[in-house]
mmCIF file as Biopython writes it, N, C-alpha, C and O atoms, coordinates in Angstrom:
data_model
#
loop_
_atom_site.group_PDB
_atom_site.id
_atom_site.type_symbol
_atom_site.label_atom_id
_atom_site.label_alt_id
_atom_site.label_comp_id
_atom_site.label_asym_id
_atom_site.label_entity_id
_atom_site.label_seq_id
_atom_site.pdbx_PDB_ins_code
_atom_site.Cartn_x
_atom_site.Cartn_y
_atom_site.Cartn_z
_atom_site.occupancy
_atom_site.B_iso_or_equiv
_atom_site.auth_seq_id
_atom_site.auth_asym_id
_atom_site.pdbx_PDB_model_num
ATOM 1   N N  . UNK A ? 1  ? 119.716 89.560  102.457 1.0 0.0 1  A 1 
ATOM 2   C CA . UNK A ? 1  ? 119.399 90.874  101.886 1.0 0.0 1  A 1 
ATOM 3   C C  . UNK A ? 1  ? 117.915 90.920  101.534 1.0 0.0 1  A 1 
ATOM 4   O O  . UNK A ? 1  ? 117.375 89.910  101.082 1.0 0.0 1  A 1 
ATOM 5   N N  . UNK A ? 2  ? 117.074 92.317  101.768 1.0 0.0 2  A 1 
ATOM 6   C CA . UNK A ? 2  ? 115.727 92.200  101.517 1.0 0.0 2  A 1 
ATOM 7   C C  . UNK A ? 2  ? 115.731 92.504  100.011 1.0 0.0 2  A 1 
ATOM 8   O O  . UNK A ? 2  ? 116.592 93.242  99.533  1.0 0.0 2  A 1 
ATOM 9   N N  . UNK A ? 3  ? 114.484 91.765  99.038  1.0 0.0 3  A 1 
ATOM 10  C CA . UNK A ? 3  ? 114.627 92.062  98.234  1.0 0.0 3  A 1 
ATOM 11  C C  . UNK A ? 3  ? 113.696 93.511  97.912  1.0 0.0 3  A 1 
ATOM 12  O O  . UNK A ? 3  ? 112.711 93.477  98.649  1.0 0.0 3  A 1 
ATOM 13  N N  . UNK A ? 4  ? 113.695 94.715  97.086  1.0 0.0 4  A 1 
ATOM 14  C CA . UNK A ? 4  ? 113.133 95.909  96.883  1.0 0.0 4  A 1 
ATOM 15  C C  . UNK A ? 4  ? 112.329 96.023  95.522  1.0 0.0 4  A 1 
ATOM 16  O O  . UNK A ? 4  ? 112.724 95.598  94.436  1.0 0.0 4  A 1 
ATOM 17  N N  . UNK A ? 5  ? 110.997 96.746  95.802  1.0 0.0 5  A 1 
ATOM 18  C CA . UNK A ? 5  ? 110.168 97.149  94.349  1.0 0.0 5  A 1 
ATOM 19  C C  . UNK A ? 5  ? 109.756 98.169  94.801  1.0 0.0 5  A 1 
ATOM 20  O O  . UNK A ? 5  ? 109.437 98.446  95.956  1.0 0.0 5  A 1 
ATOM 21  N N  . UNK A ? 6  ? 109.750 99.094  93.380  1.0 0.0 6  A 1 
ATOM 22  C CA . UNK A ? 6  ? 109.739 100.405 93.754  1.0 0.0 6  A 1 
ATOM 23  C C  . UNK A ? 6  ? 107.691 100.308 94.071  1.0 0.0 6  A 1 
ATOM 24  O O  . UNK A ? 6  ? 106.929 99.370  94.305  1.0 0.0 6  A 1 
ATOM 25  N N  . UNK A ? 7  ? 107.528 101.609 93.929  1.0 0.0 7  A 1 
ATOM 26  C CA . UNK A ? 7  ? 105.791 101.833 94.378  1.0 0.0 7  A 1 
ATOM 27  C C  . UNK A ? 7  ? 104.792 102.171 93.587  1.0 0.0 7  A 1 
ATOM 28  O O  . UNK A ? 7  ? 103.752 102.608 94.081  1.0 0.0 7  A 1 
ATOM 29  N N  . UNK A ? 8  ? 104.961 102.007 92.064  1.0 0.0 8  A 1 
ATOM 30  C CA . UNK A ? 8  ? 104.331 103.129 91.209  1.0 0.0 8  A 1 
ATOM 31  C C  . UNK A ? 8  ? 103.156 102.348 90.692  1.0 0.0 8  A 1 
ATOM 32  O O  . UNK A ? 8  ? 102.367 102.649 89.796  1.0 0.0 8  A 1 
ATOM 33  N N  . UNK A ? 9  ? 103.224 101.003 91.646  1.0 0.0 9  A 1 
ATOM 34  C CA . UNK A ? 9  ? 101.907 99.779  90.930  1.0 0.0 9  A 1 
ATOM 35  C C  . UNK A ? 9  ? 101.388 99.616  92.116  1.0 0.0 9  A 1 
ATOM 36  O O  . UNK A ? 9  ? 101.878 99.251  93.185  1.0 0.0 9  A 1 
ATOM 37  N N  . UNK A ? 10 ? 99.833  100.081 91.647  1.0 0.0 10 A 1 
ATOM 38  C CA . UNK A ? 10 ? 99.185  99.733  93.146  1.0 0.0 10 A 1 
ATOM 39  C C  . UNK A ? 10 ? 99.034  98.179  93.215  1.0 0.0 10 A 1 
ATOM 40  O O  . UNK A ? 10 ? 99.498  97.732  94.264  1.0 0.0 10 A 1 
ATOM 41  N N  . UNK A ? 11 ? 98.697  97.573  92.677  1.0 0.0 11 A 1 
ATOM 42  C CA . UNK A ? 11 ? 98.999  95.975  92.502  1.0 0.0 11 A 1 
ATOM 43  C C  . UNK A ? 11 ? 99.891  95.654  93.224  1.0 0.0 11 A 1 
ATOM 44  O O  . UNK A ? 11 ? 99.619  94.479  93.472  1.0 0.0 11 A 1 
ATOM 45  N N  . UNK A ? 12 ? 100.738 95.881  93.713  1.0 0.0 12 A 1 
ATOM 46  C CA . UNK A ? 12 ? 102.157 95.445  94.744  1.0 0.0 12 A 1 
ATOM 47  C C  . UNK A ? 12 ? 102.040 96.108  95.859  1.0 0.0 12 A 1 
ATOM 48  O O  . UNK A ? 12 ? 103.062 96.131  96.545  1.0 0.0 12 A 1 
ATOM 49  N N  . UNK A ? 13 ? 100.765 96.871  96.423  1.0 0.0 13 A 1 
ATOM 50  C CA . UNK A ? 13 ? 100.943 97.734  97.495  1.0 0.0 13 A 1 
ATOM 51  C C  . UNK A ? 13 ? 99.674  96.970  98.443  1.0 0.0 13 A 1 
ATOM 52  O O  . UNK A ? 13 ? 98.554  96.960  97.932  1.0 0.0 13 A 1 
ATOM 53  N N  . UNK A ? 14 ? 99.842  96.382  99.714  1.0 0.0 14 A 1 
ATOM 54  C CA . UNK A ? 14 ? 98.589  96.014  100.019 1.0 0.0 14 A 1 
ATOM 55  C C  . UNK A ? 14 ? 98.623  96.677  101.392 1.0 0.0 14 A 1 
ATOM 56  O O  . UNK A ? 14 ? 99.424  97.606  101.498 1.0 0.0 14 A 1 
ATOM 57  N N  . UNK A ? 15 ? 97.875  96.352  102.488 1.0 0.0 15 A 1 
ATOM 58  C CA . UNK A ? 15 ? 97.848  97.298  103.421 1.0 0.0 15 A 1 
ATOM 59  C C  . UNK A ? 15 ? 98.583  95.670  104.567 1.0 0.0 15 A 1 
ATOM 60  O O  . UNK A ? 15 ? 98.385  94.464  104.420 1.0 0.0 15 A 1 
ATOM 61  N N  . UNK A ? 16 ? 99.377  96.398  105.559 1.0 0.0 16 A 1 
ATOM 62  C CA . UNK A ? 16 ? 100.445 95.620  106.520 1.0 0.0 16 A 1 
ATOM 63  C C  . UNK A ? 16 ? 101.868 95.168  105.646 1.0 0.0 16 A 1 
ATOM 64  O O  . UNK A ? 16 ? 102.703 94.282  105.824 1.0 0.0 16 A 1 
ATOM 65  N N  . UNK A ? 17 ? 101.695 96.250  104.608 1.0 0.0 17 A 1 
ATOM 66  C CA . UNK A ? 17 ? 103.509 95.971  103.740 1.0 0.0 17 A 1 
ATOM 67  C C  . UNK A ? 17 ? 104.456 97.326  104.549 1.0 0.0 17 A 1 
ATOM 68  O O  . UNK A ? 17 ? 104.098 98.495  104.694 1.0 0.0 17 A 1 
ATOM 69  N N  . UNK A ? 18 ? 105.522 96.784  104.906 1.0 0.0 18 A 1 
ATOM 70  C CA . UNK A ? 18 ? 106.232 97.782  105.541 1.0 0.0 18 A 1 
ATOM 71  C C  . UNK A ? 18 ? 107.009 98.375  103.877 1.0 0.0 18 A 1 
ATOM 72  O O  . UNK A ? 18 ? 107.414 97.619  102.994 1.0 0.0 18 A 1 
ATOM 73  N N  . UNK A ? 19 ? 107.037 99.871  103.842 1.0 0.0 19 A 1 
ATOM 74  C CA . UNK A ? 19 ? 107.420 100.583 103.020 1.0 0.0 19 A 1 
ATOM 75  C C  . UNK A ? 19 ? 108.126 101.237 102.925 1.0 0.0 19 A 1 
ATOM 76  O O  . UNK A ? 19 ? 108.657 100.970 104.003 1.0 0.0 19 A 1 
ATOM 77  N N  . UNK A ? 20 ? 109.008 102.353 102.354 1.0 0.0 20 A 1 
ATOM 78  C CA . UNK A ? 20 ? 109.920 103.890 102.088 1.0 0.0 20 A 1 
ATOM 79  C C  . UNK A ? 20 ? 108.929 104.078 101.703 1.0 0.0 20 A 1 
ATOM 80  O O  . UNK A ? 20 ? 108.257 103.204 101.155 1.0 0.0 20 A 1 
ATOM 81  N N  . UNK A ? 21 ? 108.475 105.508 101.910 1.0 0.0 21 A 1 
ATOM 82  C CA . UNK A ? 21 ? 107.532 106.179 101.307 1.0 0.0 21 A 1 
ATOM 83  C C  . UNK A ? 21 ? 108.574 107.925 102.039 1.0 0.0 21 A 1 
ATOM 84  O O  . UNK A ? 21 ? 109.040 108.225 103.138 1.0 0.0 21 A 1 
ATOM 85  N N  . UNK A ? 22 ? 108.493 108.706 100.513 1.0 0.0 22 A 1 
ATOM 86  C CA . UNK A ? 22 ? 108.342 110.147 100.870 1.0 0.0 22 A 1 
ATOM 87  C C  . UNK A ? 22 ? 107.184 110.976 101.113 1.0 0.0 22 A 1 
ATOM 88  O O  . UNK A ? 22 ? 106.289 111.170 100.290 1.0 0.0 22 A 1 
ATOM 89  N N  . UNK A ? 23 ? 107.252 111.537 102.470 1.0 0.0 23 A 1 
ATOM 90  C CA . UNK A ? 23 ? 106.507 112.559 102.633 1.0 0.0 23 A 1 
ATOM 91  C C  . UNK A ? 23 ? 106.407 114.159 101.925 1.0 0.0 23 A 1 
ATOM 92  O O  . UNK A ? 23 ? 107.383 114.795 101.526 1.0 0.0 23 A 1 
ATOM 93  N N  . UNK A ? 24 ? 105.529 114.442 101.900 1.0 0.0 24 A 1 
ATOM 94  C CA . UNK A ? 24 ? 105.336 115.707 101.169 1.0 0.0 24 A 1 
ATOM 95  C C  . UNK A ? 24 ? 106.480 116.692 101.151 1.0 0.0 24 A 1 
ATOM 96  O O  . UNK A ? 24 ? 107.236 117.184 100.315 1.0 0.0 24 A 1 
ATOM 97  N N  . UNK A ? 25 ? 106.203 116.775 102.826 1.0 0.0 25 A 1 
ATOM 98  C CA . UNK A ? 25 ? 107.903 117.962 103.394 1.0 0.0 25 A 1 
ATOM 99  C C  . UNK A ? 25 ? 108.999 117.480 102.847 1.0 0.0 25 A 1 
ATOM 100 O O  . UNK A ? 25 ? 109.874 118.316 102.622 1.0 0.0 25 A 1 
ATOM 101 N N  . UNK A ? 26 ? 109.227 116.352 102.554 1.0 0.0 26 A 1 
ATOM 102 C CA . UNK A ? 26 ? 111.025 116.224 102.386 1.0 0.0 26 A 1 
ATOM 103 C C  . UNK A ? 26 ? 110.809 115.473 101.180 1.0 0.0 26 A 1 
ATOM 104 O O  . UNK A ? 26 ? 111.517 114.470 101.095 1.0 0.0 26 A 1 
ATOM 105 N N  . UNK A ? 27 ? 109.777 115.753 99.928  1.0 0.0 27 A 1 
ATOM 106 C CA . UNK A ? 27 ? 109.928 115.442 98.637  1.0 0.0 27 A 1 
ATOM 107 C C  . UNK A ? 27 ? 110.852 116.606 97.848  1.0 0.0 27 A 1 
ATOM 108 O O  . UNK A ? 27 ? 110.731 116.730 96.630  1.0 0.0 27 A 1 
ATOM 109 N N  . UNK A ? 28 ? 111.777 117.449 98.610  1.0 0.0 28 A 1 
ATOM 110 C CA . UNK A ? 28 ? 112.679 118.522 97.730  1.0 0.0 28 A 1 
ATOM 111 C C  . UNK A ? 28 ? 114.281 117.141 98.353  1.0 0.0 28 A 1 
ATOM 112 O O  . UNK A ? 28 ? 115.239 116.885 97.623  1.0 0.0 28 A 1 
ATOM 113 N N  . UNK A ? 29 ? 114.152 116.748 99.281  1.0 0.0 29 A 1 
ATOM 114 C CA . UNK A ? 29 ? 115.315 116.201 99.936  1.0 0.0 29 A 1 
ATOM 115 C C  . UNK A ? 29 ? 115.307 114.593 99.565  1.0 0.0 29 A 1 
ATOM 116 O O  . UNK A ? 29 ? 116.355 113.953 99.648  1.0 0.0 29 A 1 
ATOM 117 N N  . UNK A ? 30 ? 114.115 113.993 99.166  1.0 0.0 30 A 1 
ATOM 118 C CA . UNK A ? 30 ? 113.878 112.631 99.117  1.0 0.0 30 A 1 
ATOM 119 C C  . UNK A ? 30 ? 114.261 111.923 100.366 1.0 0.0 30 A 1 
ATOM 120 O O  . UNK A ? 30 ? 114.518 110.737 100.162 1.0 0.0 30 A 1 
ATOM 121 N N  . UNK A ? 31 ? 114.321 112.133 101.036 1.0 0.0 31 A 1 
ATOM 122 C CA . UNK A ? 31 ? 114.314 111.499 102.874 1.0 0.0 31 A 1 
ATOM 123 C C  . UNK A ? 31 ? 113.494 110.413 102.716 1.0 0.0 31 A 1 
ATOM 124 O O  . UNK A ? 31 ? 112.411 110.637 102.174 1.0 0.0 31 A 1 
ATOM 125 N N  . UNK A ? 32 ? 113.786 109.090 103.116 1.0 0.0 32 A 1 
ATOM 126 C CA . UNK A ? 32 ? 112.749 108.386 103.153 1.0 0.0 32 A 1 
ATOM 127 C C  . UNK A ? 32 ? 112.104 108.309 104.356 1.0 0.0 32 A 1 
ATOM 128 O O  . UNK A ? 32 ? 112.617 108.817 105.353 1.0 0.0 32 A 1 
ATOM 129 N N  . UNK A ? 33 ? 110.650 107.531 104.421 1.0 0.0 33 A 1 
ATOM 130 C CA . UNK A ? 33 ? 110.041 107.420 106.039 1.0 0.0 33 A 1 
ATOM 131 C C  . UNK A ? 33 ? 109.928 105.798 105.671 1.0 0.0 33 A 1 
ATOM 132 O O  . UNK A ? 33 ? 109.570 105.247 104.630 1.0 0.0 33 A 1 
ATOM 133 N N  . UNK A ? 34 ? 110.524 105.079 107.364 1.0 0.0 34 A 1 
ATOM 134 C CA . UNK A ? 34 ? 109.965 103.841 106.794 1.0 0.0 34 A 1 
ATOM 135 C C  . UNK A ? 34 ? 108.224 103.373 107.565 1.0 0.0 34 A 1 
ATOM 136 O O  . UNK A ? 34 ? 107.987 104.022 108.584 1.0 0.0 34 A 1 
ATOM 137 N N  . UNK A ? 35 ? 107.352 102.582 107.239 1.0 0.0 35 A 1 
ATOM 138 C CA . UNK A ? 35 ? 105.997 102.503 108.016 1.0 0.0 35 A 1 
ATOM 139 C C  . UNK A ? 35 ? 105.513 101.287 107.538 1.0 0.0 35 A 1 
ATOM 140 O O  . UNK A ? 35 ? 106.051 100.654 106.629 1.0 0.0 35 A 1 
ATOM 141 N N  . UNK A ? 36 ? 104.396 100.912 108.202 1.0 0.0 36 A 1 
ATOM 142 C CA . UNK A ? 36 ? 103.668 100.150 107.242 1.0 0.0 36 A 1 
ATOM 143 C C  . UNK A ? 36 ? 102.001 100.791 106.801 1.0 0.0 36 A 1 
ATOM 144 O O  . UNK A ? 36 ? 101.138 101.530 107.277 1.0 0.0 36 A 1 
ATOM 145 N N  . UNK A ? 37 ? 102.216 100.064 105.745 1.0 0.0 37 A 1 
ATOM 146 C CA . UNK A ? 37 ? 100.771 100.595 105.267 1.0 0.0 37 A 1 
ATOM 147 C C  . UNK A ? 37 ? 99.582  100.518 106.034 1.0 0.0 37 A 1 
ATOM 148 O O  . UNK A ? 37 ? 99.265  99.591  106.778 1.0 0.0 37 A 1 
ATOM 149 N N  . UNK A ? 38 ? 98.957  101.537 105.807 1.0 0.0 38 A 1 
ATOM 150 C CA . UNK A ? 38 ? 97.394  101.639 106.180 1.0 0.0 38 A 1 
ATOM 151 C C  . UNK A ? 38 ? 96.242  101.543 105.832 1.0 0.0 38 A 1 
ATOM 152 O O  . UNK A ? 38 ? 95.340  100.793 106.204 1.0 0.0 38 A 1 
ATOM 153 N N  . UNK A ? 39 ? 96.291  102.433 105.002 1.0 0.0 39 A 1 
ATOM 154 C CA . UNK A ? 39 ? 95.180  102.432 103.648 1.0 0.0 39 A 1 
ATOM 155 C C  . UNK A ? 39 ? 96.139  103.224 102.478 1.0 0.0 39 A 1 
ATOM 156 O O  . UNK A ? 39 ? 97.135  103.930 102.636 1.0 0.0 39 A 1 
ATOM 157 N N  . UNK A ? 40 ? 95.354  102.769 101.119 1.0 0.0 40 A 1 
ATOM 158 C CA . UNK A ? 40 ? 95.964  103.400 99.746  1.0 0.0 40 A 1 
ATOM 159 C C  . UNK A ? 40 ? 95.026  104.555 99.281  1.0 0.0 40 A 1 
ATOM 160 O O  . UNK A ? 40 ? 93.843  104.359 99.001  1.0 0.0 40 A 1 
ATOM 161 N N  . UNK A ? 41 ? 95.601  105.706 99.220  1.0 0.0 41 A 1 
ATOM 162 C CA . UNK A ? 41 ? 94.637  106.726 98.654  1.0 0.0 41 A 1 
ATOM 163 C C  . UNK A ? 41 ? 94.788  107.008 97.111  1.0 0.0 41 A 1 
ATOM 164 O O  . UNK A ? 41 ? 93.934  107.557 96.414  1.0 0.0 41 A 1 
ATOM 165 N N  . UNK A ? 42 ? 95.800  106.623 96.765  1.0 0.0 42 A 1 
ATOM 166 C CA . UNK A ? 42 ? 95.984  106.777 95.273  1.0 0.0 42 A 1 
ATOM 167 C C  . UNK A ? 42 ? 94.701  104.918 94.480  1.0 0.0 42 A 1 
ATOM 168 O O  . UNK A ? 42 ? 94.797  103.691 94.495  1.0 0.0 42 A 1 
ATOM 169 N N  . UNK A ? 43 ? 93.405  106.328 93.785  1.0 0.0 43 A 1 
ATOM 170 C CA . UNK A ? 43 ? 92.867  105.214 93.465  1.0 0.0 43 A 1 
ATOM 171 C C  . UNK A ? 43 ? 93.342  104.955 91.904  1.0 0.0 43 A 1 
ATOM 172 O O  . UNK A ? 43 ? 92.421  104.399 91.306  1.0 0.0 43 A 1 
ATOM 173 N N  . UNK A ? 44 ? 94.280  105.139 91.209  1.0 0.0 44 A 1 
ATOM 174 C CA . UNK A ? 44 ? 94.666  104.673 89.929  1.0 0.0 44 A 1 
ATOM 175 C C  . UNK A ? 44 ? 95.578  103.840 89.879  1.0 0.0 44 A 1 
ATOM 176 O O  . UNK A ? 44 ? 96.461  104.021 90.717  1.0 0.0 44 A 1 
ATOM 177 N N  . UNK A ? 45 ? 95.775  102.482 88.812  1.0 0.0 45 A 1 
ATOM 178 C CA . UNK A ? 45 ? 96.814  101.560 89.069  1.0 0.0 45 A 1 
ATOM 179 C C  . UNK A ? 45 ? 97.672  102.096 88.996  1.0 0.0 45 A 1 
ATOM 180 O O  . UNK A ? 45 ? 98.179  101.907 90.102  1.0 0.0 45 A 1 
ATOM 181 N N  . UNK A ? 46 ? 98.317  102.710 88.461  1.0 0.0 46 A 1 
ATOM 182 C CA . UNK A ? 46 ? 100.106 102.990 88.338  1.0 0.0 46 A 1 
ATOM 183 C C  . UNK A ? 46 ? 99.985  104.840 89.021  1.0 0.0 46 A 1 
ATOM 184 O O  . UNK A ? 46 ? 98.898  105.414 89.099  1.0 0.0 46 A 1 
ATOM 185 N N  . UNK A ? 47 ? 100.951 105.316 89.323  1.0 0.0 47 A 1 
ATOM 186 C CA . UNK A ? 47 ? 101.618 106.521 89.724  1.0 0.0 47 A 1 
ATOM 187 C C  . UNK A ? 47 ? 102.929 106.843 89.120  1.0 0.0 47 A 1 
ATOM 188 O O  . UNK A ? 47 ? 103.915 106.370 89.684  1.0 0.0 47 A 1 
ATOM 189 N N  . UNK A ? 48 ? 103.093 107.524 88.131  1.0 0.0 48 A 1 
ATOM 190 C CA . UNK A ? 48 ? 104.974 107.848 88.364  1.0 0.0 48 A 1 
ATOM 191 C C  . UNK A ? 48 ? 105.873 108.605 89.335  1.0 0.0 48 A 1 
ATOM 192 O O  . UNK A ? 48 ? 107.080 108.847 89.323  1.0 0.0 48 A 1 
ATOM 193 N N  . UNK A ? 49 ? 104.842 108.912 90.221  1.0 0.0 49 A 1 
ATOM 194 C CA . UNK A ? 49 ? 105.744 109.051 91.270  1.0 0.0 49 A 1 
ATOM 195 C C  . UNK A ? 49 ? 105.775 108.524 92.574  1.0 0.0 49 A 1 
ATOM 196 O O  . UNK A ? 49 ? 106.524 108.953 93.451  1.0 0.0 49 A 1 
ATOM 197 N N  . UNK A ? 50 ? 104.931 107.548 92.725  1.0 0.0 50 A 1 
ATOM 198 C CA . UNK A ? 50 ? 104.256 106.186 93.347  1.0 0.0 50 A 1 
ATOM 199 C C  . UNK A ? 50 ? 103.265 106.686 93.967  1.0 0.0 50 A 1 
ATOM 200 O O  . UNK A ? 50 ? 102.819 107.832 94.016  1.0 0.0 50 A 1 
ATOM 201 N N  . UNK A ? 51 ? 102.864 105.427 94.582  1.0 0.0 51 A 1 
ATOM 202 C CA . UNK A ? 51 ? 101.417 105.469 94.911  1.0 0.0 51 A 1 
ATOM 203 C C  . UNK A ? 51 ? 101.332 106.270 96.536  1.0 0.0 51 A 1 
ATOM 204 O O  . UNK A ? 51 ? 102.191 106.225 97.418  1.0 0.0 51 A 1 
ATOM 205 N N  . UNK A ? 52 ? 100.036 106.970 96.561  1.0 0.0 52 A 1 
ATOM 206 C CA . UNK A ? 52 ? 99.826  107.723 98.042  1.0 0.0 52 A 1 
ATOM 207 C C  . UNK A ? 52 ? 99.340  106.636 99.094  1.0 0.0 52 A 1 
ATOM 208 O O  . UNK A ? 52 ? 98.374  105.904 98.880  1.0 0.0 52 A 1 
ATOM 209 N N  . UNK A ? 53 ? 100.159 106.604 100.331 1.0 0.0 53 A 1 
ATOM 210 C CA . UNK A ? 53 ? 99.814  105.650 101.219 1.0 0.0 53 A 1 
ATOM 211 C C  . UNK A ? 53 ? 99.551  107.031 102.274 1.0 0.0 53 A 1 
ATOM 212 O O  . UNK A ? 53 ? 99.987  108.182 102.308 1.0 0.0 53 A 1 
ATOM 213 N N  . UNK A ? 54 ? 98.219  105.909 103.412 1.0 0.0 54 A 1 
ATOM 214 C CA . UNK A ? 54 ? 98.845  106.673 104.899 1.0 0.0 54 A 1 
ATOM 215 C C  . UNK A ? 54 ? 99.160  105.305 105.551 1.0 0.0 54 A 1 
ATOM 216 O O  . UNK A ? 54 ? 98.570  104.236 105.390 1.0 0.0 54 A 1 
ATOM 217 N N  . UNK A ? 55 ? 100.106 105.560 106.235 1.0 0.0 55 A 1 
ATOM 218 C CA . UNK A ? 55 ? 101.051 104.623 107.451 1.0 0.0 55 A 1 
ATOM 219 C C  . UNK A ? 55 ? 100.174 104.593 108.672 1.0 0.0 55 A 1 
ATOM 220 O O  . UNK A ? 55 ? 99.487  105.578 108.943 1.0 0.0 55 A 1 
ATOM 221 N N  . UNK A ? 56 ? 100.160 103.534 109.408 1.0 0.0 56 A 1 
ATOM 222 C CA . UNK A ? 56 ? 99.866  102.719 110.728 1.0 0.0 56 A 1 
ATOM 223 C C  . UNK A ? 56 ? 99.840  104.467 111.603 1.0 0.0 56 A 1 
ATOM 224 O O  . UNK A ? 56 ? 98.811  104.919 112.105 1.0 0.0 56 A 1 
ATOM 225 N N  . UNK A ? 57 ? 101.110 105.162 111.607 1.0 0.0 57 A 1 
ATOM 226 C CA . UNK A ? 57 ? 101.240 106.253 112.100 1.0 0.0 57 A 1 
ATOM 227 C C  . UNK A ? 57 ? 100.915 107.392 111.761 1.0 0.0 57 A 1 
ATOM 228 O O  . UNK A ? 57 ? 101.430 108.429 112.179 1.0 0.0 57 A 1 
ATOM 229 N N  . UNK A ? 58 ? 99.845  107.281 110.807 1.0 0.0 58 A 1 
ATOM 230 C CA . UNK A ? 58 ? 98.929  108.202 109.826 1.0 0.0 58 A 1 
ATOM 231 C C  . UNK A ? 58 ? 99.914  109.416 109.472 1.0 0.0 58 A 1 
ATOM 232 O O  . UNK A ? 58 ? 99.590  110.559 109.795 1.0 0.0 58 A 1 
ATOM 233 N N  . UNK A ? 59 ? 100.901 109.205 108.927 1.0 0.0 59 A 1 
ATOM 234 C CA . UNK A ? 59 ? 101.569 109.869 107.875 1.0 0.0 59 A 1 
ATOM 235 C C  . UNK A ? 59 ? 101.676 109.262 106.495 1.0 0.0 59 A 1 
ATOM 236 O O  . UNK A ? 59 ? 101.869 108.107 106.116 1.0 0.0 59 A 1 
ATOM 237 N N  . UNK A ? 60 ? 101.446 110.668 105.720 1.0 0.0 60 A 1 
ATOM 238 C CA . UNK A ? 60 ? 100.535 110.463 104.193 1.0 0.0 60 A 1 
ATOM 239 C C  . UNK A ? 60 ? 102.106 110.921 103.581 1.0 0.0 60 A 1 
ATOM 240 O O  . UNK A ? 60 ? 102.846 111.839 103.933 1.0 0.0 60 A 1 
ATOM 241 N N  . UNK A ? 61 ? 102.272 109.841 102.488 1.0 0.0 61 A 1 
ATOM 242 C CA . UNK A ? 61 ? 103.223 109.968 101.190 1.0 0.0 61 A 1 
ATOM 243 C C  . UNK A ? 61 ? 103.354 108.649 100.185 1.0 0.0 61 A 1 
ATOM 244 O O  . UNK A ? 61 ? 102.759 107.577 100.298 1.0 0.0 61 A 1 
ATOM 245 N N  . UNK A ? 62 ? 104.376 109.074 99.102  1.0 0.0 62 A 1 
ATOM 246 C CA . UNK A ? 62 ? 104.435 108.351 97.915  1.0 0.0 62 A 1 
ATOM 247 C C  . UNK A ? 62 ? 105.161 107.257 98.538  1.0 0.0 62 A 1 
ATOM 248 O O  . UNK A ? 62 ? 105.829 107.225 99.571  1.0 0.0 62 A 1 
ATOM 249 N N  . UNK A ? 63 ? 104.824 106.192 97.506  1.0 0.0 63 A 1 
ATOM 250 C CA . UNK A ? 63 ? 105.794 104.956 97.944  1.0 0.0 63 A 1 
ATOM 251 C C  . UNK A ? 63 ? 106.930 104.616 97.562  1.0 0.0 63 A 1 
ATOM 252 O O  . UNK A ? 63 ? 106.567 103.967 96.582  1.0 0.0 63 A 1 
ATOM 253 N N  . UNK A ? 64 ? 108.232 104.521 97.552  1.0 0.0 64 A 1 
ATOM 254 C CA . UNK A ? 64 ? 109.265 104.526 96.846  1.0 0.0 64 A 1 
ATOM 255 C C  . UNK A ? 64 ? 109.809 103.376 96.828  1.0 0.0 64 A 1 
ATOM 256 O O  . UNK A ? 64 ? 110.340 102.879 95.835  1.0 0.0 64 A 1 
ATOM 257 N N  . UNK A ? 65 ? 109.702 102.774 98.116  1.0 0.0 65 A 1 
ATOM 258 C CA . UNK A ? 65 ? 110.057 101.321 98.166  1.0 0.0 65 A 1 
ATOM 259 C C  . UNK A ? 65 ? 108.978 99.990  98.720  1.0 0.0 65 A 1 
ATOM 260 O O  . UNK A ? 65 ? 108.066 100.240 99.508  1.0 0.0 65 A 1 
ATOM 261 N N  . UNK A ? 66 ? 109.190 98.782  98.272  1.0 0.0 66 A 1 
ATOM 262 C CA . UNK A ? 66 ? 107.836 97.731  98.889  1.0 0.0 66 A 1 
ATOM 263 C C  . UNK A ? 66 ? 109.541 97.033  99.325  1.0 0.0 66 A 1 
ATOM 264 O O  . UNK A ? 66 ? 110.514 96.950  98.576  1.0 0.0 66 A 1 
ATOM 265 N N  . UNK A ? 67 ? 109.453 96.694  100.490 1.0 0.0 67 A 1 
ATOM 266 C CA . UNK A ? 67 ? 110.254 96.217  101.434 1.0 0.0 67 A 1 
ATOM 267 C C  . UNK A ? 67 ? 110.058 94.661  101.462 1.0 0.0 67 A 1 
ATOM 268 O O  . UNK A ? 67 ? 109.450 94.215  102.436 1.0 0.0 67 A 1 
ATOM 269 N N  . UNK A ? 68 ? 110.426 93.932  100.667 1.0 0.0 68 A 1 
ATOM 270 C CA . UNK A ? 68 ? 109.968 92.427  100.829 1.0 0.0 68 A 1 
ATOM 271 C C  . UNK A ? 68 ? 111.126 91.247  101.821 1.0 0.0 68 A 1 
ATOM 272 O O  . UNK A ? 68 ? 112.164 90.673  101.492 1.0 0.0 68 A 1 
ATOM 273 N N  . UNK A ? 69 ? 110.396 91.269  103.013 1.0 0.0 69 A 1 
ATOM 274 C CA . UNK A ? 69 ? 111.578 90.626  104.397 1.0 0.0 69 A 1 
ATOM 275 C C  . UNK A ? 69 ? 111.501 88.921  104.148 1.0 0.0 69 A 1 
ATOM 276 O O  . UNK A ? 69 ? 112.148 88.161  104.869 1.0 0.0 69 A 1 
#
């Protein structure tokens, strides 16, 4: 089983971490996207609603999950 941390610490977010992150559009549905990181645009340590990533596939959203394989 993988173990899971949510996203709201940029401290746990580095760039080549595969993630859940919600996108903007389906933050009414919470859909997750899975990706790996790219760069972090959220420049403050913590987020409560996690931190802003863009993905390898340059789609921009919050992080909800750090996927640890």
């Amino acid at each position: 089983m993988t173990n899971r941390k949510d996203g709201r610490n940029r401290n746990d977010i580095k760039p080549g971490l595969k993630v859940n992150i919600v996108l903007k559009a389906d933050q009414k549905t919470g859909k997750l996207t899975q990706g790996i990181v790219k760069d972090l645009l959220t420049n403050s340590s913590t987020h409560p609603h996690g931190i802003k990533v863009r993905l390898e596939d340059g789609q921009v959203g919050r992080v909800k999950e750090i996927i640890l394989e």
